[in-house]
N, C-alpha and C positions, 0 to 999 in steps of 0.2 A: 050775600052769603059770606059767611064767615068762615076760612081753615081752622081748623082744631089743630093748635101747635104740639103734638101728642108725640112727635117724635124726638130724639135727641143724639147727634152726633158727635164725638169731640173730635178736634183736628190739632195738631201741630204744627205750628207755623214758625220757619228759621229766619231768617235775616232775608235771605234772597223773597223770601212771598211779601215783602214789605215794602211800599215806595216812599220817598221824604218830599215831600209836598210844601211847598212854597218856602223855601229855601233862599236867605238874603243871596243874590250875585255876588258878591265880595267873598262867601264862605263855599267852603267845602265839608261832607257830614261825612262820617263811616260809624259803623256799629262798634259799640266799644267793647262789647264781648261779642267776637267770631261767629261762637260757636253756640250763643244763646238758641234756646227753643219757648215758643210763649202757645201756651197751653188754652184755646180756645172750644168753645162751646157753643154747639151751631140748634136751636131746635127748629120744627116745623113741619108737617103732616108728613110723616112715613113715605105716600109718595113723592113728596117734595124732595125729599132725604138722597132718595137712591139715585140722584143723579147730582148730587149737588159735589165741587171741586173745590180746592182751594180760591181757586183763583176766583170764584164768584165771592169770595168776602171783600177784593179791592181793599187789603188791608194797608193804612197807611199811619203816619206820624207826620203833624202838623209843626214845622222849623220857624212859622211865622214870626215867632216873636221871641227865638232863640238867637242871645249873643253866643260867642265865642268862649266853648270851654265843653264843660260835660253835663252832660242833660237827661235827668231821667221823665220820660214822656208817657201822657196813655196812649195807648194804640186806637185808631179810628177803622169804622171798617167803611165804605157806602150803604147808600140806606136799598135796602131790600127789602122787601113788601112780604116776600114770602117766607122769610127767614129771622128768627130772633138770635142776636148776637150775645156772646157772655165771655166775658172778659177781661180779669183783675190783672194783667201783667204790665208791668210796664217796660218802657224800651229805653233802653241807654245809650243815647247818642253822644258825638264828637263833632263840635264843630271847630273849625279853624282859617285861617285865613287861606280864601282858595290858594294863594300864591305860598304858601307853605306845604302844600301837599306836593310838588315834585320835586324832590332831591335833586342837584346840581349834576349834571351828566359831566363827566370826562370829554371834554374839548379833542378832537383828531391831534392837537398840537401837543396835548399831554400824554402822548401815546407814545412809550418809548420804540417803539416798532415803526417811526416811522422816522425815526433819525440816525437812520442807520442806509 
């Protein structure tokens, strides 16, 4: 038996509905625009439709084979059987060296408050 993908939803998806999947250990990734939104198209039978959530597309971006700098990626989503995915956006990621992303904390010794 075959569904008739007869239906069509579009969704918006921000940074936060998106995971970075296989990621070298040495780097750390962030989204290079905040505030992006990537404009996704979900079909599949009507009933299928009226319950379907973000979170059922498992949307992600593959860092496998990403060095060090800024990277514009396709978006992947998991494969679903019952849902056809559409989706020309791509994601612009950062990577950097994980030991670069936390800024140098102020030491208690460098706290003028405590030399008093």
């Amino acid at each position: 038996c075959v569904i008739a993908k007869n239906g069509k939803r579009t969704v918006i998806l921000s940074n936060s509905d998106i995971k970075v999947m296989n990621l070298p250990k040495n780097l750390s990734v962030s989204f290079s625009d905040s505030s992006a939104q990537y404009q996704v198209d979900v079909f599949a039978a009507e009933s299928e439709l009226k319950d379907f959530t973000v979170a059922l597309l498992g949307a992600y971006v593959d860092a496998s084979n990403l060095s060090i700098g800024t990277h514009s990626v396709p978006l992947y989503f998991k494969t679903l059987n019952q849902y056809e995915v559409k989706c020309s956006s791509k994601v612009k990621v950062r990577l950097q060296s994980a030991n670069d992303d936390n800024p140098p904390s102020a030491s208690p010794t460098d706290d003028d408050s405590n030399n008093g």
